[in-house]
MARMI-637721 format. One record per atom (N, C-alpha, C): residue in one letter; atom name; residue number from 0; x, y, z. Coordinates in steps of 0.2 Angstrom, whole numbers, plus 5000, padded with zeros to 4 digits. Each point is the difference from the previous one (the first is absolute). Example, Ala and Ser with C-alpha at 12.3 -4.5 7.8 and 13.67 -1.06 7.14 Angstrom:
BEGIN
A / N / 0 / 5066 / 4972 / 5039
A / CA / 0 / 4996 / 5006 / 5000
A / C / 0 / 5004 / 5006 / 5000
S / N / 1 / 4998 / 5005 / 4996
S / CA / 1 / 5004 / 5006 / 5001
S / C / 1 / 4996 / 5005 / 5003
This chain:
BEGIN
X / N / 0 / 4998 / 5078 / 4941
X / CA / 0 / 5000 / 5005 / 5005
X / C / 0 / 5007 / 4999 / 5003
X / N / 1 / 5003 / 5005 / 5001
X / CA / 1 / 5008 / 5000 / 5004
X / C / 1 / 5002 / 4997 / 5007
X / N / 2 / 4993 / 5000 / 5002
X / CA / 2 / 4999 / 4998 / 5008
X / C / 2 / 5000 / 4990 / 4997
X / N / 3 / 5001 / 4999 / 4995
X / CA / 3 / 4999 / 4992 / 4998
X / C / 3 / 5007 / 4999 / 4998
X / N / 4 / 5007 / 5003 / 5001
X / CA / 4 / 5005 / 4998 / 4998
X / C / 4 / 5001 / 4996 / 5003
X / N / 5 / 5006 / 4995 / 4996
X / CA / 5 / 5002 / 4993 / 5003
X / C / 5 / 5006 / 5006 / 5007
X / N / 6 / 5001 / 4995 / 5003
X / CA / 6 / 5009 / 5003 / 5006
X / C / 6 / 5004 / 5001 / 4995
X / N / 7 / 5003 / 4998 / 4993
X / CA / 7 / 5005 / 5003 / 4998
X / C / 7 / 4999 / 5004 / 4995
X / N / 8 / 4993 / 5005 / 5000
X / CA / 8 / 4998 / 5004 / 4998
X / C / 8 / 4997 / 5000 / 4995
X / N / 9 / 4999 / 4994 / 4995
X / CA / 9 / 4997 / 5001 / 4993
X / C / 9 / 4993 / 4999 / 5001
X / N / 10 / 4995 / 5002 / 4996
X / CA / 10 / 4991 / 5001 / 5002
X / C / 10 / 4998 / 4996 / 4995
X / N / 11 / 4998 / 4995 / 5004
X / CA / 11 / 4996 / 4995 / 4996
X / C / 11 / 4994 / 5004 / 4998
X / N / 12 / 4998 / 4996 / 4992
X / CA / 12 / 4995 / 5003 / 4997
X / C / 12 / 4997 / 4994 / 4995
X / N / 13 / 4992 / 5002 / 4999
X / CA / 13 / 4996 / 4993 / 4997
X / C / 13 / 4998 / 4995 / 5006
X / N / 14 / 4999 / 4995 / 4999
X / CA / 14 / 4996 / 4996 / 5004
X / C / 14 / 5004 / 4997 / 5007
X / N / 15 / 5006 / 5000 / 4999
X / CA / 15 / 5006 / 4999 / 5007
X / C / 15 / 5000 / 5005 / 5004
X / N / 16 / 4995 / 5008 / 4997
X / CA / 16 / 5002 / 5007 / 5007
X / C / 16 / 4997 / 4994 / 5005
X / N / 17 / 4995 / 4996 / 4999
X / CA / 17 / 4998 / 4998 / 5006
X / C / 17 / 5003 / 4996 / 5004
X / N / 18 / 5006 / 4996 / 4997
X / CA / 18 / 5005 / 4996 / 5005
X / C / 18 / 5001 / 5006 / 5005
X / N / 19 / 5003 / 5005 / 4997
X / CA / 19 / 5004 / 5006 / 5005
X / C / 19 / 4994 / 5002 / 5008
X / N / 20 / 4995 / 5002 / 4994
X / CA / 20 / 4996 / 5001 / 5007
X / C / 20 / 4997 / 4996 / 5003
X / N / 21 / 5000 / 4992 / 5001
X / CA / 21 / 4999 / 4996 / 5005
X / C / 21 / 5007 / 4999 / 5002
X / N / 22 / 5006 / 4999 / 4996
X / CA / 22 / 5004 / 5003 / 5007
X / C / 22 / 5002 / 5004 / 5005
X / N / 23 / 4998 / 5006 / 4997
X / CA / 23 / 5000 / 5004 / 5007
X / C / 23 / 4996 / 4999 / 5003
X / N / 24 / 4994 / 4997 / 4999
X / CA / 24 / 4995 / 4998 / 5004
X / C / 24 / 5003 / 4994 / 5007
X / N / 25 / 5002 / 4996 / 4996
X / CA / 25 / 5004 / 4995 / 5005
X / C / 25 / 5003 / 5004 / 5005
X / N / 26 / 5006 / 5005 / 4996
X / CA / 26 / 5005 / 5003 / 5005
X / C / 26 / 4997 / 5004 / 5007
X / N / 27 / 4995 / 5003 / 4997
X / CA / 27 / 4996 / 5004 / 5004
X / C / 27 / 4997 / 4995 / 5006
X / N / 28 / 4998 / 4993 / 4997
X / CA / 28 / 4997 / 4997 / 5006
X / C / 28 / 5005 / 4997 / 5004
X / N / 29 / 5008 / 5000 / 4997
X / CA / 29 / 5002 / 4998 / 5005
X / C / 29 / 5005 / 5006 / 5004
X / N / 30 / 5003 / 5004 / 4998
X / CA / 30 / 5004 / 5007 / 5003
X / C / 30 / 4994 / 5006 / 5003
X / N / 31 / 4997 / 5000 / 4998
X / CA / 31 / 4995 / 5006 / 5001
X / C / 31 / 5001 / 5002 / 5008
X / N / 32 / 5000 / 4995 / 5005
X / CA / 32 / 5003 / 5003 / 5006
X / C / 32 / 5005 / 5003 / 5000
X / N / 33 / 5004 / 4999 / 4997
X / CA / 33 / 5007 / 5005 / 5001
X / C / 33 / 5000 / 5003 / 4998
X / N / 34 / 4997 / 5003 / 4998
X / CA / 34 / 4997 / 5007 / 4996
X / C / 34 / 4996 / 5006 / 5005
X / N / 35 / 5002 / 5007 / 4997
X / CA / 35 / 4994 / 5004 / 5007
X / C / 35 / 4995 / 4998 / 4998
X / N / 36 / 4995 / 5004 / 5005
X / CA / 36 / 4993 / 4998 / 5000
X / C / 36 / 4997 / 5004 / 4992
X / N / 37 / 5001 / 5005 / 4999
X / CA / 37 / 4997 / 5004 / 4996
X / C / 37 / 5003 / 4996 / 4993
X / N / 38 / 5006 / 4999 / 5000
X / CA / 38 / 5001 / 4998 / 4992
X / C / 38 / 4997 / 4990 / 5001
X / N / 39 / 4997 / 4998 / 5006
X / CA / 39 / 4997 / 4995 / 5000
X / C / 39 / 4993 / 5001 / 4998
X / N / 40 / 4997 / 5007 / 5001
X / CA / 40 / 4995 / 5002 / 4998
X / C / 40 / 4998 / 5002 / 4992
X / N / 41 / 5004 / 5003 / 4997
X / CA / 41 / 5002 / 5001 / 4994
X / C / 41 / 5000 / 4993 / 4994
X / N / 42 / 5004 / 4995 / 5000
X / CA / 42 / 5000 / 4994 / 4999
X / C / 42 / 4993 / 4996 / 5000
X / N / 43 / 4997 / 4999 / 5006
X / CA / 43 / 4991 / 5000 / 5001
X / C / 43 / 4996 / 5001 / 4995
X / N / 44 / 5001 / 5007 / 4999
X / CA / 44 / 4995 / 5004 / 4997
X / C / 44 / 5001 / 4998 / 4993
X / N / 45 / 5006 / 5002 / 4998
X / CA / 45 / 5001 / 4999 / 4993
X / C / 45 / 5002 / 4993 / 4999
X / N / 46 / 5000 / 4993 / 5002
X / CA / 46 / 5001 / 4994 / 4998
X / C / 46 / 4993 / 4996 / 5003
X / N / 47 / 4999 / 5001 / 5006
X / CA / 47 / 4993 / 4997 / 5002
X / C / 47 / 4993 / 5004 / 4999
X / N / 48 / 5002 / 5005 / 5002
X / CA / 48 / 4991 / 5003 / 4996
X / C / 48 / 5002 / 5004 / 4994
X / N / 49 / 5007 / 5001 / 4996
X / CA / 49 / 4996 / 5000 / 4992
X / C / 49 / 5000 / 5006 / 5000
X / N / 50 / 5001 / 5005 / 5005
X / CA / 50 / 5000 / 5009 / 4997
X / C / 50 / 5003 / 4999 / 4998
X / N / 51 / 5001 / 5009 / 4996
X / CA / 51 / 5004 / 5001 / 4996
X / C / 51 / 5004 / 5006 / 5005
X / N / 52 / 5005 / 5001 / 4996
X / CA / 52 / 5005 / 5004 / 5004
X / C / 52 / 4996 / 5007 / 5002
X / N / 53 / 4996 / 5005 / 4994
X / CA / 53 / 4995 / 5005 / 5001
X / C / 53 / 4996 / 4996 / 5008
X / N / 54 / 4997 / 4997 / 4999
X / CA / 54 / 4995 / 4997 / 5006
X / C / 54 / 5003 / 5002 / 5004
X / N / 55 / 5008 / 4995 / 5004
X / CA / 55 / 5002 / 5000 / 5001
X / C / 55 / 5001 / 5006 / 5005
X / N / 56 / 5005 / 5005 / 4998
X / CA / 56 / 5003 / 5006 / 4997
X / C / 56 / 4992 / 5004 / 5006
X / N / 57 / 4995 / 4999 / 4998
X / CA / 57 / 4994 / 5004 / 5002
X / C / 57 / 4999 / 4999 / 5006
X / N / 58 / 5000 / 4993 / 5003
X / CA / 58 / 4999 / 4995 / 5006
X / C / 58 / 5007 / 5004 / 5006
X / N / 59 / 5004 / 5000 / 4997
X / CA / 59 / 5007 / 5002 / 5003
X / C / 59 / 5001 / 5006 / 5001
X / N / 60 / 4999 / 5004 / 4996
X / CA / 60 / 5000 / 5008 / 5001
X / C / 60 / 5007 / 5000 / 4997
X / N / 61 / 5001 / 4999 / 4994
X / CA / 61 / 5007 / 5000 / 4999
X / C / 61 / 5000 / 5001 / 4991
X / N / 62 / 5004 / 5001 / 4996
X / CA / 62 / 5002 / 5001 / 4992
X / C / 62 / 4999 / 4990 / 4998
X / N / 63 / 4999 / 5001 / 4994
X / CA / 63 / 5000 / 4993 / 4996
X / C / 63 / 5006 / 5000 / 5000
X / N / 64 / 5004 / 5003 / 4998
X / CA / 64 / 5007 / 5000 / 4999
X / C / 64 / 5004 / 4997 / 5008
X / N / 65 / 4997 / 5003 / 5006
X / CA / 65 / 5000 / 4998 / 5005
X / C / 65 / 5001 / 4992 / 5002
X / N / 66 / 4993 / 5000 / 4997
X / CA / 66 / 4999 / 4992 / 5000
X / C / 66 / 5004 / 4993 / 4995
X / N / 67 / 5000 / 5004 / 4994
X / CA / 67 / 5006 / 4996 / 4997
X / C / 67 / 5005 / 4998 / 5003
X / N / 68 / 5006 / 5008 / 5003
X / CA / 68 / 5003 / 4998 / 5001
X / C / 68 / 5002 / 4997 / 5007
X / N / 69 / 4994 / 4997 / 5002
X / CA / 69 / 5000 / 4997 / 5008
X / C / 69 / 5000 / 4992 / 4996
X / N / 70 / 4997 / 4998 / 4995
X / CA / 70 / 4998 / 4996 / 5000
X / C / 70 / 5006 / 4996 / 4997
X / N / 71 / 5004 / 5005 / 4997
X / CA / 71 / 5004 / 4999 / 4995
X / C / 71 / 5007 / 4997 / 5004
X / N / 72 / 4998 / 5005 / 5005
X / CA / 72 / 5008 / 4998 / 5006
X / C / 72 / 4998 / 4995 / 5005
X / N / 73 / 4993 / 4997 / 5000
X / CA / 73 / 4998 / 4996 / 5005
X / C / 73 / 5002 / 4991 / 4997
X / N / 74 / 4998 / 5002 / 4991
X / CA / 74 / 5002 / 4993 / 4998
X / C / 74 / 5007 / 4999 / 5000
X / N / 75 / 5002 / 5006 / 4999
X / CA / 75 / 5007 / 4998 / 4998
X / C / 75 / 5004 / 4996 / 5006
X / N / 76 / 4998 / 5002 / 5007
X / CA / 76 / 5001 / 5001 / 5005
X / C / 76 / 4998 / 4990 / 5000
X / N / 77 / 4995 / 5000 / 5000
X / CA / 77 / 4998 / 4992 / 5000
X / C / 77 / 5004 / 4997 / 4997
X / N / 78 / 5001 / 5001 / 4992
X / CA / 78 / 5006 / 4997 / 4997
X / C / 78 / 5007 / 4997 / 5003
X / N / 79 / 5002 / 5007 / 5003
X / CA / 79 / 5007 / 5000 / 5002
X / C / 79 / 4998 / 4994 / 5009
X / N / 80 / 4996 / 5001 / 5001
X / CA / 80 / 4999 / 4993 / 5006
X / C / 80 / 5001 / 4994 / 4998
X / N / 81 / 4996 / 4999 / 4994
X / CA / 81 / 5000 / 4992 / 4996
X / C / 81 / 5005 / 5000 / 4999
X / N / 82 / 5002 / 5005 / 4996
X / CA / 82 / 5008 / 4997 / 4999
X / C / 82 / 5005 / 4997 / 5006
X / N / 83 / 4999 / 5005 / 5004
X / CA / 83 / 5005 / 4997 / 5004
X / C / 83 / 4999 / 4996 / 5008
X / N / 84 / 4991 / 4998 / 5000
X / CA / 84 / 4999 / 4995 / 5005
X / C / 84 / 4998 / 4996 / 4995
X / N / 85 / 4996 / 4999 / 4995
X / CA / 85 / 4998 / 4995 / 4995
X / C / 85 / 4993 / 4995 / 5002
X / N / 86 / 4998 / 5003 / 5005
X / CA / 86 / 4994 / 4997 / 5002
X / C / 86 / 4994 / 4998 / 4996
X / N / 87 / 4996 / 5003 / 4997
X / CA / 87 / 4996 / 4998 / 4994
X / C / 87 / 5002 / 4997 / 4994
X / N / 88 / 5008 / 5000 / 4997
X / CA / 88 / 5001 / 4996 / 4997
X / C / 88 / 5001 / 4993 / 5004
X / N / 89 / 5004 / 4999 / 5006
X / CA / 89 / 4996 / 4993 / 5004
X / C / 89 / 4993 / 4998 / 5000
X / N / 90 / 4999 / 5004 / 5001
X / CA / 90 / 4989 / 4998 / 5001
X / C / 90 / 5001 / 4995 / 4993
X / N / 91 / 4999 / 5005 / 4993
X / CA / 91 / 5000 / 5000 / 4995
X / C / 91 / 5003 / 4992 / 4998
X / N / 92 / 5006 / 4998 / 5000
X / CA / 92 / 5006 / 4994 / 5000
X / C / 92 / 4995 / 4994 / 5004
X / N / 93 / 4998 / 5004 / 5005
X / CA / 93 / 4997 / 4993 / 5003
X / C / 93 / 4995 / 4998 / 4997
X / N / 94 / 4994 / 5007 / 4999
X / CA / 94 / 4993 / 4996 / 4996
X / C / 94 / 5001 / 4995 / 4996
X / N / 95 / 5005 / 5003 / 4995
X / CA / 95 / 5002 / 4996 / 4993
X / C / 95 / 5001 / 4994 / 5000
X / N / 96 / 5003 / 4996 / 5008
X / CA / 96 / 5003 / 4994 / 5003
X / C / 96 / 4996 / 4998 / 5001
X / N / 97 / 4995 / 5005 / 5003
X / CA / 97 / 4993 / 4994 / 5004
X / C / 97 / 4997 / 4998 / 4995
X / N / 98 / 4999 / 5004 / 4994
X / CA / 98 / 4994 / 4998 / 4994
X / C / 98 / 5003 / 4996 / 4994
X / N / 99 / 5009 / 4997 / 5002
X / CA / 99 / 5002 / 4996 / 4993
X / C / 99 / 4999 / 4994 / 5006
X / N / 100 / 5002 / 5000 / 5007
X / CA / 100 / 4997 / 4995 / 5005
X / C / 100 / 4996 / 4996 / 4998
X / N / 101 / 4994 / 5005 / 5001
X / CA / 101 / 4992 / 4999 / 4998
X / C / 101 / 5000 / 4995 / 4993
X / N / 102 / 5002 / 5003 / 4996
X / CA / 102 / 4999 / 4997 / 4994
X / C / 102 / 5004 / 4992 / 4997
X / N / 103 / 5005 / 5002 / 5003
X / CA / 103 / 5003 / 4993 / 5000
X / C / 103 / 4996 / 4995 / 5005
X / N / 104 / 4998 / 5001 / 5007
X / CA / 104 / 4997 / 4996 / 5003
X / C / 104 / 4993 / 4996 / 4995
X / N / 105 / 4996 / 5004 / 4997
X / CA / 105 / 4994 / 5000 / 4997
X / C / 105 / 5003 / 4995 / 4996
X / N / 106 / 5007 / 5000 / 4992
X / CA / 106 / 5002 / 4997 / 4998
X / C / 106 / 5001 / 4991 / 5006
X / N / 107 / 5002 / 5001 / 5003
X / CA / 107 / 5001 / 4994 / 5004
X / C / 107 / 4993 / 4997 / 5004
X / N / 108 / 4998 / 5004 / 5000
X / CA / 108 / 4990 / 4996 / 5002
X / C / 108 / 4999 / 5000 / 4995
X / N / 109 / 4997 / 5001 / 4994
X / CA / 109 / 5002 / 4995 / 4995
X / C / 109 / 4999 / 4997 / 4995
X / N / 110 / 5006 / 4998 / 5001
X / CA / 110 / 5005 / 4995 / 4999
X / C / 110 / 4998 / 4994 / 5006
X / N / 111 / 4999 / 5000 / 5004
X / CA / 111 / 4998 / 4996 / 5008
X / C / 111 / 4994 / 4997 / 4995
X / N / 112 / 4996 / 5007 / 5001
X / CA / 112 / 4993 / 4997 / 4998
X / C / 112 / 4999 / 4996 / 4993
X / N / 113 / 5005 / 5002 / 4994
X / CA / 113 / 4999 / 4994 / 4997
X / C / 113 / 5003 / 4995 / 5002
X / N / 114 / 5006 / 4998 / 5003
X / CA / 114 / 5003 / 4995 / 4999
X / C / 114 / 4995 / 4994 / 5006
X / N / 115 / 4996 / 5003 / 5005
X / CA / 115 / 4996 / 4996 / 5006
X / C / 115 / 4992 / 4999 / 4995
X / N / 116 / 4999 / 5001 / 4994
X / CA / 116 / 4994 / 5000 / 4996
X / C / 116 / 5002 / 4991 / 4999
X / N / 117 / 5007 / 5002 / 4996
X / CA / 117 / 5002 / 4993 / 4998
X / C / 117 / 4997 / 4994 / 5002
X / N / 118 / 4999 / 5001 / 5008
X / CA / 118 / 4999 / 4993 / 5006
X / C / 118 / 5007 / 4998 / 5000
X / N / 119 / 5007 / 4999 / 4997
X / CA / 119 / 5003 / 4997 / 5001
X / C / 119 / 5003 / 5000 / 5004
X / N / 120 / 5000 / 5005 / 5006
X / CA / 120 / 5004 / 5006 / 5006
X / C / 120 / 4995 / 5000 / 5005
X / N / 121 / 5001 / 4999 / 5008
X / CA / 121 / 4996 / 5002 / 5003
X / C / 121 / 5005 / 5010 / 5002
X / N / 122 / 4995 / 5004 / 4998
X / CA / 122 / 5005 / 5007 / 5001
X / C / 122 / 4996 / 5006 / 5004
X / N / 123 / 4999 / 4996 / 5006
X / CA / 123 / 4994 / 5004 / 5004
X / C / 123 / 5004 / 5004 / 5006
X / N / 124 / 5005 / 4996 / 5002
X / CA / 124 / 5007 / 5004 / 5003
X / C / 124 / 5000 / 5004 / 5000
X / N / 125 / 5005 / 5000 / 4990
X / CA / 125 / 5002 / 5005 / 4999
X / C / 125 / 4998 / 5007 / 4998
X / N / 126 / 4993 / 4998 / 4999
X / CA / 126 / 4993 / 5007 / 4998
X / C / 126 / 4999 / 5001 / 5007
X / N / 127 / 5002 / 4997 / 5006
X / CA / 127 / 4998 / 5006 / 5005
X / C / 127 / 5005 / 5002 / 5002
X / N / 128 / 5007 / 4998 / 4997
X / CA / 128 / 5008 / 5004 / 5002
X / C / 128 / 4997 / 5007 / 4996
X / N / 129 / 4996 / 5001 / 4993
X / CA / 129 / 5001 / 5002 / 4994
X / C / 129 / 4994 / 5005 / 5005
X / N / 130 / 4995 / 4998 / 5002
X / CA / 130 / 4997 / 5005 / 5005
X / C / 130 / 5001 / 5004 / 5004
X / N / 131 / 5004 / 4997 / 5004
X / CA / 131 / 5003 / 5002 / 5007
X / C / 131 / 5005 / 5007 / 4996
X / N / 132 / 5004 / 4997 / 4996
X / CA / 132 / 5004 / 5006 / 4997
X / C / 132 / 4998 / 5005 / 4997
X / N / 133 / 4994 / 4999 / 4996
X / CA / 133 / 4997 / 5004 / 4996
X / C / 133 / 4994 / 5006 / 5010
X / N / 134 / 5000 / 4997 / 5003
X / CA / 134 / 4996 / 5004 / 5007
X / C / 134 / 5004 / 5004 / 5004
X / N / 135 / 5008 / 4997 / 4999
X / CA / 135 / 5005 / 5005 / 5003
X / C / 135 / 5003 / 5005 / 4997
X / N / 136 / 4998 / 5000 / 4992
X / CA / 136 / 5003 / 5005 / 4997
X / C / 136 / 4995 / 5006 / 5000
C-alpha cells in the first residue's frame, strides 16, 4: 500500500511492508502532537483501529481519495520531523543499548555463576554488584 512507503519514497513490499508500518507507527506515537487534531484523527483510525480508507472516508464525510491524501501528507509530514529532530531514531539507538547491555550483563552472571560453583572464589560481592546493576538498568 503507498501509505507504507519508506521517507525516501520506495514501497516496501513482501513480509518487510510490515517494518514500514510499525514505523510509522512509532512516528505517529512520538510526532502525532504536532500535528492538527483531525489528521491526528485520521492516523488513529487507519493505524490503531484498522479502518480502511472507505470506513474512514464515511466516518469523516469526506472522498477516500480525501483520506488517502490526508494520510499520505500526514506521513510524509512525520517523516520530514524524524528526519530533522531524529527522536524515534534515539528512542530506537537506545533500546538497542539497553538490550545488548542486558545481554552481555547475563553473559557476565554467568560466567560469576560458574566460576563461584568451582568453590575456589568466595564471589558473593561480586553477584550483588552484578544485581544492583542488573536493578538499575
Amino acid at each position: 500500500m503507498p501509505l507504507q512507503r519508506l521517507h525516501n519514497g520506495r514501497r516496501r513490499v513482501g513480509p518487510r511492508a510490515l517494518d514500514g508500518r510499525t514505523a510509522v507507527v512509532r512516528l505517529v506515537d512520538t510526532y502525532a502532537r504536532l500535528l492538527t487534531a483531525h489528521q491526528q484523527e485520521m492516523l488513529r483510525m487507519y493505524y490503531d483501529d484498522d479502518l480502511s480508507l472507505g470506513e474512514i472516508a464515511a466516518r469523516c464525510g469526506v472522498t477516500r481519495q480525501a483520506v488517502f491524501d490526508s494520510l499520505r501528507r500526514s506521513v510524509s509530514e512525520l517523516w520530514s520531523l524524524e528526519k530533522r529532530i531524529g527522536i524515534a531514531s534515539e528512542r530506537e539507538r537506545q533500546a538497542r543499548a539497553h538490550e545488548i547491555t542486558l545481554s552481555r550483563l547475563a553473559a557476565v552472571e554467568g560466567e560469576v555463576t560458574r566460576l563461584a560453583s568451582t568453590g575456589r572464589t568466595n564471589l558473593a560481592g561480586l553477584r550483588d554488584a552484578l544485581q544492583a546493576l542488573r536493578e538499575s538498568l
